[in-house]
C-alpha positions as CSV (number, residue, x, y, z in Angstrom):
1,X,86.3,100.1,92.6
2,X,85.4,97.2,90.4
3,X,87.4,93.8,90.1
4,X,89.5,91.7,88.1
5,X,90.4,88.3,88.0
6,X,91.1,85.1,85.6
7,X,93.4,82.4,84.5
8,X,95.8,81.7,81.5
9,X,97.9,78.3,80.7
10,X,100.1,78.7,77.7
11,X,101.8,75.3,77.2
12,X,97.6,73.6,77.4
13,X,94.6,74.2,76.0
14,X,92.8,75.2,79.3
15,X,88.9,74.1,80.0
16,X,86.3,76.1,79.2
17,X,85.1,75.7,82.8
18,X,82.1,78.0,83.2
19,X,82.0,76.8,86.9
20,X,85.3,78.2,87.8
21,X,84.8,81.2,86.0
22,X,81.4,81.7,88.2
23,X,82.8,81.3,91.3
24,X,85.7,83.7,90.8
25,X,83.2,86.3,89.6
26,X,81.0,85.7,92.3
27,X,83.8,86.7,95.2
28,X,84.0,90.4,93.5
29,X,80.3,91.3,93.2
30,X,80.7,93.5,95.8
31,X,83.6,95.3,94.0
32,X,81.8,95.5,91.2
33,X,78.0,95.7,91.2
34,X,76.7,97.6,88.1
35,X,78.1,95.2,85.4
36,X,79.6,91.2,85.0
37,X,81.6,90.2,81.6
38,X,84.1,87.7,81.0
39,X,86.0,86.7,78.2
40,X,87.0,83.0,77.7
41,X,89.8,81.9,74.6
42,X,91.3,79.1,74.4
43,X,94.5,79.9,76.6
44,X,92.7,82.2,78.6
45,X,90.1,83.5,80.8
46,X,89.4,86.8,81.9
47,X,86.6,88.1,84.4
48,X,86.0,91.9,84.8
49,X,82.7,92.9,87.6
50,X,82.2,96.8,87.3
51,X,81.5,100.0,89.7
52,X,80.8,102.3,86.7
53,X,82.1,105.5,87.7
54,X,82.7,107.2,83.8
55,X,81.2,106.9,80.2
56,X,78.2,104.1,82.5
57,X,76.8,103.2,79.0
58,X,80.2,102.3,77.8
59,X,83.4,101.1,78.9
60,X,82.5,97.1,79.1
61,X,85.0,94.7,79.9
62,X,86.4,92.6,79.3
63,X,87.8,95.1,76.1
64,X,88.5,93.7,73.6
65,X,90.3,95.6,70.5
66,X,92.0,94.7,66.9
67,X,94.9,97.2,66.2
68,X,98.7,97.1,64.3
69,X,98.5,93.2,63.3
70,X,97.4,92.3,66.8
71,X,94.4,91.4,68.8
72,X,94.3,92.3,72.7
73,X,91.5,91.8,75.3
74,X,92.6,94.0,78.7
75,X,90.5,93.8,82.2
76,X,91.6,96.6,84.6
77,X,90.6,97.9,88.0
78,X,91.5,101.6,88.9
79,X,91.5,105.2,87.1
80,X,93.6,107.0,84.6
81,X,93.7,110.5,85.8
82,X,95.9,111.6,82.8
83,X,93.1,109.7,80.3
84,X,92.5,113.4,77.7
85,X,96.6,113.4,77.7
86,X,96.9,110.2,76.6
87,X,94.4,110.3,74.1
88,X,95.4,113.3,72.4
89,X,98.9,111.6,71.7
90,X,97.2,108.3,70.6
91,X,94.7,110.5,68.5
92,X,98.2,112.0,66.4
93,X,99.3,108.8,66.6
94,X,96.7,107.3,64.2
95,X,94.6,105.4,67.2
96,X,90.9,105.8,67.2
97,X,88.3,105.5,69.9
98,X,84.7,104.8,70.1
99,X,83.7,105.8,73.8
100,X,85.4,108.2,76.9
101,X,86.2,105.3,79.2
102,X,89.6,105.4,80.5
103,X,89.8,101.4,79.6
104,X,90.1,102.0,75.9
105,X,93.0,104.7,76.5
106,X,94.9,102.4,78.6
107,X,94.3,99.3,76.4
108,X,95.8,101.7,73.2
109,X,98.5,102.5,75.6
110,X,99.8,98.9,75.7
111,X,99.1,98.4,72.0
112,X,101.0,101.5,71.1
113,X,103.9,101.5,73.9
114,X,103.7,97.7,74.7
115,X,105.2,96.9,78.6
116,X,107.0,101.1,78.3
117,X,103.1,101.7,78.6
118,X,103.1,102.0,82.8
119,X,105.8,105.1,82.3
120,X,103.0,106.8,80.5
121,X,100.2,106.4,83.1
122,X,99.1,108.5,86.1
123,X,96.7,106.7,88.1
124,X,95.7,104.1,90.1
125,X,95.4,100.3,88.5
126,X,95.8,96.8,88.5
127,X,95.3,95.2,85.1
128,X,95.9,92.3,83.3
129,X,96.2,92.3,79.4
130,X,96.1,89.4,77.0
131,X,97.8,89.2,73.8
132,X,96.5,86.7,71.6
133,X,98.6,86.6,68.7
134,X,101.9,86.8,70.9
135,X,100.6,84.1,73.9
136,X,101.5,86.0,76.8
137,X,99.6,88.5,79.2
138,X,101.0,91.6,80.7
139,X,100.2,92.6,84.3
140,X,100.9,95.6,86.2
141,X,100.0,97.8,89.2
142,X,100.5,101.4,90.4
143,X,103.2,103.0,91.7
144,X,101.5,102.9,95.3
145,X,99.7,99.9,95.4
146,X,96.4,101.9,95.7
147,X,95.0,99.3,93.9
148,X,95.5,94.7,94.5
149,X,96.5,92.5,92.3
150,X,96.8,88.7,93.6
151,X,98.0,85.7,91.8
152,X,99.0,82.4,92.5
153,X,100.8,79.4,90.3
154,X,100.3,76.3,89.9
155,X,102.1,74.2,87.2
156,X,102.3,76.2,83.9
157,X,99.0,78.2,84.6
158,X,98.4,81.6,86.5
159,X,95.4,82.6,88.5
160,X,95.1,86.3,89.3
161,X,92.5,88.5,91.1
162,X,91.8,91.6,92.7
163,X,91.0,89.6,96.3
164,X,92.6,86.8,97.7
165,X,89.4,84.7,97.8
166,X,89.5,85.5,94.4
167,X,92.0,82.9,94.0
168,X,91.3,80.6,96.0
169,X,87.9,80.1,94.1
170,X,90.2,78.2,91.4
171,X,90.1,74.7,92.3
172,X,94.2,74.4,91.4
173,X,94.7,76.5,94.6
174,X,94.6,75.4,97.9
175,X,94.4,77.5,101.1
176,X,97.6,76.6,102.4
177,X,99.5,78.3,105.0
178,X,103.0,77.4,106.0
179,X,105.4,79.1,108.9
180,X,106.5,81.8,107.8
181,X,103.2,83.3,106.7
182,X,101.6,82.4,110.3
183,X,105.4,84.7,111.5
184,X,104.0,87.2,109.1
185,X,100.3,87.4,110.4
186,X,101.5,87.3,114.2
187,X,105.0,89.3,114.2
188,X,104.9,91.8,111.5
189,X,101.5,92.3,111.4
190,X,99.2,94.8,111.3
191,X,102.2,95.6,108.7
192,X,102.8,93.5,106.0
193,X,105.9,92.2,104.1
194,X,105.5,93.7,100.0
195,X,104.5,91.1,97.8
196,X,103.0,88.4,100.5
197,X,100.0,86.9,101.5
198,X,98.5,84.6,104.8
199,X,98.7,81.6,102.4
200,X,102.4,80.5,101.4
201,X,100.9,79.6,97.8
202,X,99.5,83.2,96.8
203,X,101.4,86.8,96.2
204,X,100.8,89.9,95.4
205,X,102.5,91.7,92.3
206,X,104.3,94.7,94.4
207,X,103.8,98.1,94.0
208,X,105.7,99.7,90.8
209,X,105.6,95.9,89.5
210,X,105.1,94.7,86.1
211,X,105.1,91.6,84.4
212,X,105.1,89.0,81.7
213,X,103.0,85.6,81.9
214,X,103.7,83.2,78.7
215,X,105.0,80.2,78.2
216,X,108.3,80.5,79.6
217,X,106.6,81.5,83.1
218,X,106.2,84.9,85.1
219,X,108.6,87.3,84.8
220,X,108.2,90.3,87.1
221,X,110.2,93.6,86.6
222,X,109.9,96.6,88.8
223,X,109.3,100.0,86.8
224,X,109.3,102.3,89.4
225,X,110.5,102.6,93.0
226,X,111.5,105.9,95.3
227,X,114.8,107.4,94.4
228,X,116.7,110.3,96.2
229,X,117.5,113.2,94.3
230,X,119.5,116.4,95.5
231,X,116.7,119.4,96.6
232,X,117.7,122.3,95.0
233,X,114.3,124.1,94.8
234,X,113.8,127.3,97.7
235,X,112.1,127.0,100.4
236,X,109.2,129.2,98.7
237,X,109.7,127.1,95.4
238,X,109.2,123.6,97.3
239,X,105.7,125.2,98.8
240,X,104.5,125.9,95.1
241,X,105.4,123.1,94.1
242,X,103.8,120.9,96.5
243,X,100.4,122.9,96.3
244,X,100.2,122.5,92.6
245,X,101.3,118.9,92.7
246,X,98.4,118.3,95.8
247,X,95.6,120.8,93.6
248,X,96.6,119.2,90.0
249,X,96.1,115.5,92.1
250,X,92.8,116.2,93.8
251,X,91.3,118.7,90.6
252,X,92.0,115.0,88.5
253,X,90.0,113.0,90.7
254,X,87.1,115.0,90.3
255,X,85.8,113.0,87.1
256,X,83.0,111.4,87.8
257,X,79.0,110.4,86.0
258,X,78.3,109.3,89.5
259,X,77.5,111.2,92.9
260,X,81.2,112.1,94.7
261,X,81.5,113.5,97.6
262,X,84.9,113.4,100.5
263,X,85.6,112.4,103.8
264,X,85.9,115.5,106.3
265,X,87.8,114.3,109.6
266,X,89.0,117.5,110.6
267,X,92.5,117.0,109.8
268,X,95.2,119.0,107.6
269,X,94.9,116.1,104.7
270,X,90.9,115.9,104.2
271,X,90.6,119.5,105.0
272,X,92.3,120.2,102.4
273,X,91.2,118.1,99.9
274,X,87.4,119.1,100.9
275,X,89.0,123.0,100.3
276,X,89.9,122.3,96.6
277,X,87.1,119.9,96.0
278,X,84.8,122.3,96.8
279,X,86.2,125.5,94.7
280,X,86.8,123.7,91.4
281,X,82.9,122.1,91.8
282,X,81.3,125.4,92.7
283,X,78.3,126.7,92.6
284,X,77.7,122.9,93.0
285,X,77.7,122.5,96.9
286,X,80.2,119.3,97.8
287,X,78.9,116.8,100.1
288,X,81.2,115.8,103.0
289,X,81.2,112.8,105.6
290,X,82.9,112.7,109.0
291,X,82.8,109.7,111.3
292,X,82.1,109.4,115.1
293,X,81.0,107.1,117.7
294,X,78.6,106.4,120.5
295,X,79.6,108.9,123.8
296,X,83.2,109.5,122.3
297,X,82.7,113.2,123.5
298,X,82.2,111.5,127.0
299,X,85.4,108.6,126.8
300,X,87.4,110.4,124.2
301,X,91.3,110.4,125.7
302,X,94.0,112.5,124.1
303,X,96.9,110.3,122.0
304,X,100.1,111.4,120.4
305,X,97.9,109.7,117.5
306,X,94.5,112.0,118.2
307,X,96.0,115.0,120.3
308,X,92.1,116.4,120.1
309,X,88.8,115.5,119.4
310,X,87.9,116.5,115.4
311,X,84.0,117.5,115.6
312,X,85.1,121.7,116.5
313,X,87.4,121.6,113.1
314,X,84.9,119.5,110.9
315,X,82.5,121.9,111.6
316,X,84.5,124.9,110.8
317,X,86.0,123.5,107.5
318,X,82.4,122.3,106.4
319,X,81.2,126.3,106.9
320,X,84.1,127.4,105.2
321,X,84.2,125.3,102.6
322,X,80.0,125.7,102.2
323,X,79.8,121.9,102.4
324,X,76.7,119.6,103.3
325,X,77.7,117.8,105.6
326,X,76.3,114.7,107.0
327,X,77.7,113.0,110.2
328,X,77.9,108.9,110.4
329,X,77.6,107.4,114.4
330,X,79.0,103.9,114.8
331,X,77.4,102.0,117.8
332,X,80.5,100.4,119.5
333,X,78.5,96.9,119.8
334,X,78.2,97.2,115.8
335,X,82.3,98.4,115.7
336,X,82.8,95.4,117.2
337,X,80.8,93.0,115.7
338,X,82.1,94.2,112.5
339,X,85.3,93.1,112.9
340,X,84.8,89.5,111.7
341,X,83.3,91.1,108.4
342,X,86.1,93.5,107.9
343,X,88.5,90.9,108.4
344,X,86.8,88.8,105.7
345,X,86.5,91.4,103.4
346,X,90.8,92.1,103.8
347,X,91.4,88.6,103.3
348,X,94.1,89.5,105.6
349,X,94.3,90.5,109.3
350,X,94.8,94.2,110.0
351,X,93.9,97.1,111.8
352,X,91.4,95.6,113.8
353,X,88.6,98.4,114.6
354,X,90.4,101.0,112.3
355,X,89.1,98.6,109.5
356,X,85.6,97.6,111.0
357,X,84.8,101.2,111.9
358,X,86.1,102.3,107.7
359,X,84.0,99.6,106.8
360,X,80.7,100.6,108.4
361,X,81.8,104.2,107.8
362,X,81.6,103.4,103.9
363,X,78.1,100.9,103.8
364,X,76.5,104.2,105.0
365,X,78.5,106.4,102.6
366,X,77.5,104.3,99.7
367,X,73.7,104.7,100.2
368,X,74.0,108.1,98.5
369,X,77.6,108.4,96.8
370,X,79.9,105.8,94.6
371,X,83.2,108.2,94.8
372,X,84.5,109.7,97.6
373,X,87.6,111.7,98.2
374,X,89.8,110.7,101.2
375,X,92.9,112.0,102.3
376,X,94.5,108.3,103.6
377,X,97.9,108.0,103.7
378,X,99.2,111.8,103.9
379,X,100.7,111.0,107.2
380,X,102.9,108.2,105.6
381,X,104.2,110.6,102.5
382,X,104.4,113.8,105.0
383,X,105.3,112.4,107.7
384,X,102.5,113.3,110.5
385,X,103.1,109.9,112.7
386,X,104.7,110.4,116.0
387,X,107.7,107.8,114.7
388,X,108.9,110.7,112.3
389,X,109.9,112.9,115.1
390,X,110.2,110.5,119.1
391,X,113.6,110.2,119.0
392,X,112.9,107.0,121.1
393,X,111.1,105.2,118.4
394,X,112.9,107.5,115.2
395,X,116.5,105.3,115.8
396,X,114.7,101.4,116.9
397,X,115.6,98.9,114.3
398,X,111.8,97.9,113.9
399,X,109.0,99.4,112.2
400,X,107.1,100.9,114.8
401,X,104.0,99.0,114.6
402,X,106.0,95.5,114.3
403,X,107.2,95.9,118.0
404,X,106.4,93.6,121.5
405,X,107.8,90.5,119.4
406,X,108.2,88.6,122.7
407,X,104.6,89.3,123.3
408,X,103.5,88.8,120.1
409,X,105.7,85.2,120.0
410,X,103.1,84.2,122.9
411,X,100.5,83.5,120.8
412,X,102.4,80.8,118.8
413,X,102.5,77.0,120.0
414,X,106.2,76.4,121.4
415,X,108.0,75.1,118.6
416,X,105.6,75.3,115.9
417,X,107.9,77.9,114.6
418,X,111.8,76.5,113.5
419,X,113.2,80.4,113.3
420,X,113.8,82.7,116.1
421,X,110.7,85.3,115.8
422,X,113.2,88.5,116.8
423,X,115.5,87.6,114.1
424,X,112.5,86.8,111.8
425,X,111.2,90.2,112.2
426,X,115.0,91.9,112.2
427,X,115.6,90.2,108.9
428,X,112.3,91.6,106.9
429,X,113.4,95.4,108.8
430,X,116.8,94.9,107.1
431,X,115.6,93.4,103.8
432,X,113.6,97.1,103.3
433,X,116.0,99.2,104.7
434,X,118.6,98.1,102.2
435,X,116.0,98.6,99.1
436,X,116.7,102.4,100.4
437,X,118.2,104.8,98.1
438,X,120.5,107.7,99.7
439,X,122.5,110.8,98.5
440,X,126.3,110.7,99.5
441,X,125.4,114.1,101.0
442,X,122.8,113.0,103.4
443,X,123.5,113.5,107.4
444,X,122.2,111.0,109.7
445,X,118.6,112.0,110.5
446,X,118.6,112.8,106.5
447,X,119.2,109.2,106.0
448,X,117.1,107.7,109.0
449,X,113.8,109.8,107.1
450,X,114.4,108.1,103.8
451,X,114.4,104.7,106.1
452,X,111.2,105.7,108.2
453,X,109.3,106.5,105.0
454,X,110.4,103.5,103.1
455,X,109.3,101.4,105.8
456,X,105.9,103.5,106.0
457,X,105.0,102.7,102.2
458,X,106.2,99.2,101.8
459,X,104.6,98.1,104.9
């Protein structure tokens, strides 16, 4: 997944503080454990640590390239899954490349296109690039926040990151925490409010954010967001389109120098997923994992979450789709003594053992694979949670998993907090549900769906 990180000052000459620049490396080495590189200037500093996935002899960063008067040094975390389509324009553009990586694409994006560049791209990515001759660095993430970008302030410099520890390795920033980020741990959580952190001194540039870091300070710009548009496609039309969107997405994710395998639970999404993977890597047989745990044939209780036990469907999707498939058991004493590590390796509380168990899912994954397909976060875009359709939960002013405030409230001191935590929580609903774009034709439940799903994504 590799990492990012670094720090720029534009109005000082910043230390060339190999300490610093050590210690912020050393908090991604898991991200990123084929390769280290770092650049250093005399404004800024940036750290790259790599999980080579294409072109492993090349593709070093940071990149650094010369092109149209400039010079530009880029470190980015994620995957360009429109990399040949941009390069064929650059190409008849008059740009030249001397490896496949995706890096050098993206990097002749910006110096082509400049900040229009994130228009252009279909992927997932947080990057940060520097240009020199200009003094300013341009950040930017995806459209869906697949992948993090951190950053914190302090004075006239930035420090950024792909982890939150990340930047807290700078010795400018301070772990600091202040009420309304212990309101956002205890009430909103395991949600999260877009662009916030646990520390009241370090954000997160938002999904479908850019921005500009120089000397006049950050200047953040969103370049995407959800809009509604009228559906005029057929009901036939809209099922086309939808498989060739879902086949063209999954068939671009299939590039890859390194094993890659996906993750079979059964379930529409991965079953799927596992269903094209398989066809467009034939006669290569695909490799699929599935997760259970210790007796969950002899505990396992029905949920309007998990209406059945997966094992009967995994096993019939893997023999259709002429997968090997190889079946990970968590011990619960290990689930739960993971959940420390899990936590640590967020930066942030969340899901509790959804995240534990997806951790040691993936330590045993990685023993033989480096990519793997999953199908997370289907039920949020095609709405398979229960919220979407229990009318009693459908029409609640609260995100569903934000509820029980006054239970919630009782596990902070009396007083500590100077806001009342139902209003707190009523405020952040309203703040999303107004970012919410509608069509003057919408009925009620028309409009309530747009709400549901904006409140899915953004928290």
């Amino acid at each position: 997944m590799c990492g990012i990180g670094g720090f720029a000052d534009f109005k000082s000459r910043i230390e060339r503080n190999d300490e610093t620049a050590k210690k912020m490396s050393a908090t991604l080495a898991r991200r990123g454990p084929d390769q280290i590189g770092q650049y250093m200037g005399e404004n800024a500093v940036f750290l790259h640590r790599r999980l080579s996935v294409v072109d492993l002899e090349h593709g070093l960063q940071p990149m650094r390239r010369s092109a149209m008067g400039g010079d530009f040094v880029i470190t980015y975390n994620g995957e360009l899954y429109n990399t040949e389509d941009l390069r064929r324009e650059l190409l008849l553009l008059g740009h030249s490349f001397s490896e496949r990586s995706d890096t050098e694409v993206l990097l002749n994006s910006y110096i082509q296109w400049g900040d229009g560049c994130v228009d252009r791209l279909n992927g997932i990515y947080a990057f940060a690039i520097y240009d020199i001759k200009n003094r300013k660095i341009f950040m930017a993430r995806d459209r869906a926040g697949v992948k993090p970008l951190f950053y914190a302030l302090s004075g006239s410099e930035i420090i950024f990151g792909s982890e939150i520890k990340t930047v807290l390795a700078h010795p400018d920033v301070e772990p600091e925490i202040n009420k309304e980020s212990i309101a956002e741990i205890f009430l909103i959580g395991p949600g999260r409010t877009s662009g916030t952190t646990a520390f009241s001194n370090i954000f997160e540039l938002c999904p479908g954010e850019c921005a500009v870091f120089s000397e006049d300070g950050l200047k953040k710009r969103q370049y995407w967001k959800l809009e509604a548009k009228e559906h005029k496609d057929s009901f036939d039309e809209t099922a086309e389109k939808i498989k060739f969107l879902i086949t063209d997405s999954i068939s671009r994710q299939l590039v890859s120098d390194v094993p890659l395998c996906s993750f079979l639970s059964g379930g529409l999404d991965s079953s799927i997923i596992t269903a094209v993977a398989s066809r467009s890597l034939a006669p290569e047989r695909l490799v699929t994992y599935s997760v259970d745990y210790t007796d969950n044939k002899k505990y396992f209780t029905a949920t309007a979450f998990q209406p059945n036990s997966d094992s009967d469907f995994i096993s019939m999707m893997s023999e259709s789709a002429n997968t090997r498939h190889r079946n990970v058991i968590i011990n619960n004493i290990d689930l739960a003594r993971a959940l420390c590590d899990a936590t640590i390796d967020r930066d942030l509380p969340c899901m509790a053992d959804v995240d534990s168990s997806l951790l040691l899912f993936c330590r045993e994954v990685k023993k033989t694979h480096t990519v793997a397909l999953s199908g997370e976060c289907a039920d949020e875009i095609f709405g398979g949670y229960p919220w979407f359709r229990n009318e009693k939960v459908l029409w609640k002013d609260d995100f569903p998993w934000s509820g029980n405030v006054p239970l919630k409230s009782e596990f902070i001191r009396e007083g500590l907090l100077d806001f009342d935590p139902a209003d707190f929580v009523l405020q952040k609903y309203f703040d999303t549900i107004n970012s919410v774009s509608y069509l003057p034709s919408d009925s009620k439940i028309d409009r309530r769906i747009r709400e549901i799903t904006i409140l899915n994504i953004k928290w």
